[in-house]
C-alpha positions in Angstrom: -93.1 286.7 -33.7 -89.5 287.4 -34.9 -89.8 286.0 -38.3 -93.0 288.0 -38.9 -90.7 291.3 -37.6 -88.1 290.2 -40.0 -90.6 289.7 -42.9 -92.1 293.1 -42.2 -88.9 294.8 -41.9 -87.8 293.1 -45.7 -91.5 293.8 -47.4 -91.5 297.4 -46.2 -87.7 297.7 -47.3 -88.4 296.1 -50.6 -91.2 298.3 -50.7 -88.9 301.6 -50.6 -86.6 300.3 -52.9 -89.3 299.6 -55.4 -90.9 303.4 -54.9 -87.5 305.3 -55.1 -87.0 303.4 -58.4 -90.4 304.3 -60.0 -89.7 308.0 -59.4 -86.0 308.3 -60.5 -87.3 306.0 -63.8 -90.3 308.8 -64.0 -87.8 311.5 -63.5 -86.1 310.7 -66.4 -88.4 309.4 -68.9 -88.6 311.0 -72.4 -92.1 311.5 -73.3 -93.6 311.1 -76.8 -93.7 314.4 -77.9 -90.2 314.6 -76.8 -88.4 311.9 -78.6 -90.1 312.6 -81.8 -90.4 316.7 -81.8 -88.9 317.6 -85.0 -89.7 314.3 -86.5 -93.7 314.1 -86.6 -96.3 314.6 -84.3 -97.7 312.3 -82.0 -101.7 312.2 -82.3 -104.4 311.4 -79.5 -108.0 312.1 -80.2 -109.4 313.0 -76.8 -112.8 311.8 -75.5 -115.4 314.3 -74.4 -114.5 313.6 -70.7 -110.8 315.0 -71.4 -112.4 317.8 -73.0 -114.1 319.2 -70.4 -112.1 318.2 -67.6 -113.6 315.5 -65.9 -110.9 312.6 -66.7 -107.6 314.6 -65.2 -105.6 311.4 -65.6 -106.0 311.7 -69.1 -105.6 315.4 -69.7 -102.4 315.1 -67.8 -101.3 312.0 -69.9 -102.1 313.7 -72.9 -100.6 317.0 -72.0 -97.4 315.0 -71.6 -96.9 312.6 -74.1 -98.9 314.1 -77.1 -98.5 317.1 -79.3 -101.1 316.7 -81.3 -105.1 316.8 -80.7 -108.6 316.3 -82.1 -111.9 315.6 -80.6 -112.8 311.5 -81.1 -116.7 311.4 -81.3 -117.1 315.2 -81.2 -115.9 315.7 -84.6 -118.3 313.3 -85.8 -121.2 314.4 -87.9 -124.6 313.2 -85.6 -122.5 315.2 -82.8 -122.3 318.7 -85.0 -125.1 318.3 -87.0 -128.1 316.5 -84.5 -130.7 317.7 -86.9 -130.8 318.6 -90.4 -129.5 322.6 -90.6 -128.7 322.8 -87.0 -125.1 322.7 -86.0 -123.5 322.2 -82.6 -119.5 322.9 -82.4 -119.8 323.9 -79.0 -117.5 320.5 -77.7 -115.3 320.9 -81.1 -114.7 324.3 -80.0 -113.5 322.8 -76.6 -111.0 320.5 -77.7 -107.9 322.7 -78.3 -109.1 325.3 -75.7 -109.4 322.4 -73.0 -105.7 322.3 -73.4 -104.2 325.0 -73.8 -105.4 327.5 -70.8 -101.6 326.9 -69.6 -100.5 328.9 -72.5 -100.6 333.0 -72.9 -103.5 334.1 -75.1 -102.7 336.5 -77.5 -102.7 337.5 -81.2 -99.6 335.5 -82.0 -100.6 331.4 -82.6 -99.9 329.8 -79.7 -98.4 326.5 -81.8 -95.7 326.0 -84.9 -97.6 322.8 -86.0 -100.8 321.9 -87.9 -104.3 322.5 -86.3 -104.8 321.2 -83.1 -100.8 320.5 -81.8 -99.7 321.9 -79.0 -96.5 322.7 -78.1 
């Protein structure tokens, strides 16, 4: 019985250890954007899930590490135009407003870079 105490006692240290060390390393990460701003912008193209808000994982990744956007299979032509003469933007349209509800809409731009970076 001891030596499964003892083996508990190290496991669940070892395991505290490991937990502290993943948030002081998260702490002070650089992300992406970060380490290049001023150099070039780092790119994602975000699927239609990150769009609209059902993958938060990857809106949160992006958020963080990226400065740049476009829509992946949104932007694509079957997508816009389904049918000859009739166009659908509506999840193009999404793609930079899915991200940037954090930011204060007004007439100024709300980014220094090219279309679709955030900032």
């Amino acid at each position: 019985m001891k030596k499964n105490s003892k083996l508990k006692t190290t496991l669940t240290i070892i395991f505290l250890v490991l937990v502290v060390c993943t948030i002081k390393l998260q702490s002070q990460t650089t992300s992406l954007k970060e380490a290049y701003k001023g150099v070039f912008y780092i790119g994602v193209a975000m699927n239609s899930e990150q769009i609209n808000g059902e993958d938060e994982a990857g809106r949160a990744l992006i958020e963080k590490q990226f400065s740049s956007i476009v829509g992946e299979n949104c932007m694509k032509n079957e997508v816009i135009q389904p049918k000859e003469g009739k166009f659908d933007f509506r999840l193009s349209d999404l793609t930079k407003a899915s991200i940037t509800p954090r930011f204060s809409i007004s007439d100024k731009p709300i980014t220094t870079g090219p279309p679709g970076t955030i900032s």
